[in-house]
C-alpha positions in Angstrom: -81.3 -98.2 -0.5 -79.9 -101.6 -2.1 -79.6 -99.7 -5.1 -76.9 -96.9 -3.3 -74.1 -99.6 -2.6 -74.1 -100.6 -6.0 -74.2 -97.0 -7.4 -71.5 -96.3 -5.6 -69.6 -98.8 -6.0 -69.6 -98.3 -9.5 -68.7 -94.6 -9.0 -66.0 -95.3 -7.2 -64.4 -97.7 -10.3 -65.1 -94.8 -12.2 -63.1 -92.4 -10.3 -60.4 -95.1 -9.8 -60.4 -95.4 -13.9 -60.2 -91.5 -14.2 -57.7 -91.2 -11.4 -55.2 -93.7 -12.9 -56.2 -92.0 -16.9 -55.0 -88.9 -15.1 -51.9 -90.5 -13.8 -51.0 -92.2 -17.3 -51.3 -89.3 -19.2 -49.1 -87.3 -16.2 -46.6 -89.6 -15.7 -46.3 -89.4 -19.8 -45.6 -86.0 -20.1 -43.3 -85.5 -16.5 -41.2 -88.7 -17.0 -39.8 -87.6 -20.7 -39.5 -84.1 -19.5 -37.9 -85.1 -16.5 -35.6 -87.7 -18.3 -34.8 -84.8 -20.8 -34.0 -82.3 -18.3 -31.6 -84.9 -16.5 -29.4 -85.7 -19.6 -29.2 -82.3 -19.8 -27.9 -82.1 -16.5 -25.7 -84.8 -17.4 -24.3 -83.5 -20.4 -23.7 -80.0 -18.6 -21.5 -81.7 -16.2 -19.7 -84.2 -18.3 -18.8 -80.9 -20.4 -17.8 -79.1 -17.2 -15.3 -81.7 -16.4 -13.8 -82.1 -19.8 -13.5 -78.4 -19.3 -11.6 -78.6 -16.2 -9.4 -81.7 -16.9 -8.4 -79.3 -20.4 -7.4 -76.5 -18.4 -5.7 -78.8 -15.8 -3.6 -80.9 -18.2 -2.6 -77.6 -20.4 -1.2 -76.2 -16.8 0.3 -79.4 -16.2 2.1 -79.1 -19.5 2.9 -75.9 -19.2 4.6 -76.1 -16.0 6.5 -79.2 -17.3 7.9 -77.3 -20.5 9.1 -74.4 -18.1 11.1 -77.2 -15.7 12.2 -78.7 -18.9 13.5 -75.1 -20.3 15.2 -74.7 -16.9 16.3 -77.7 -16.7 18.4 -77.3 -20.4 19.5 -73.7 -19.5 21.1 -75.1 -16.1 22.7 -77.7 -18.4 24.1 -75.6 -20.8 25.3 -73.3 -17.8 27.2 -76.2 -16.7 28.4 -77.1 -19.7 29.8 -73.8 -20.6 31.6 -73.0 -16.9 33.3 -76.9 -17.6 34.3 -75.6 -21.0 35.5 -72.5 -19.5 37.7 -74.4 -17.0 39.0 -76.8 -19.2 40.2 -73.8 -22.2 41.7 -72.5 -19.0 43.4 -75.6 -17.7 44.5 -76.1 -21.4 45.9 -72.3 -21.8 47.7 -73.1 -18.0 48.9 -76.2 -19.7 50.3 -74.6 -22.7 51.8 -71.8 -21.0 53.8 -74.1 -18.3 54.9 -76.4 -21.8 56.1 -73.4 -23.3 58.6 -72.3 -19.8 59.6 -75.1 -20.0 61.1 -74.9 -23.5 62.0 -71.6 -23.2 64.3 -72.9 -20.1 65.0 -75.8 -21.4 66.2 -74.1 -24.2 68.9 -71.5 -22.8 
């Protein structure tokens, strides 16, 4: 019976060496694949949000270019009605100058 303790005893250092053997050579092949499959994950996602900042900044540009177009057809709009008023100011102009010679002139 004195024999038993140590017996099992020794068993049980045994199955404590197997047990952490078992969790050495586990932990070695989840970890890396576990680590692996997380810069994975990583990766996926970093691409994702390159993806969508891409697509956001070409809308942003494009909607910029098209206020900017707007913006320079309104301007040459403008431009063209204040050239239109001012060749007809000038044509008023002329025609009151040239009245005014013609009764100045009988």
């Amino acid at each position: 019976d004195d024999m038993a303790v140590p017996a099992t005893a020794e068993a049980a250092h045994v199955a404590v060496a197997q047990a952490e053997t078992v969790l050495t050579a586990v932990r070695k092949a989840v970890v890396p694949q576990a680590d692996q499959q997380l810069q994975r994950a990583q990766e996926s996602h970093r691409k994702e949000v390159d993806r969508v900042a891409e697509k956001a900044r070409k809308e942003a540009e494009a909607a910029m270019t098209a206020k900017l177009q707007e913006a320079q057809e309104q301007l040459q709009e403008e431009k063209r009605a204040r050239m239109r008023e001012a060749e007809l100011r000038l044509d008023k102009a002329i025609t009151e100058r040239m009245e005014e010679t013609k009764t100045r002139l009988r």
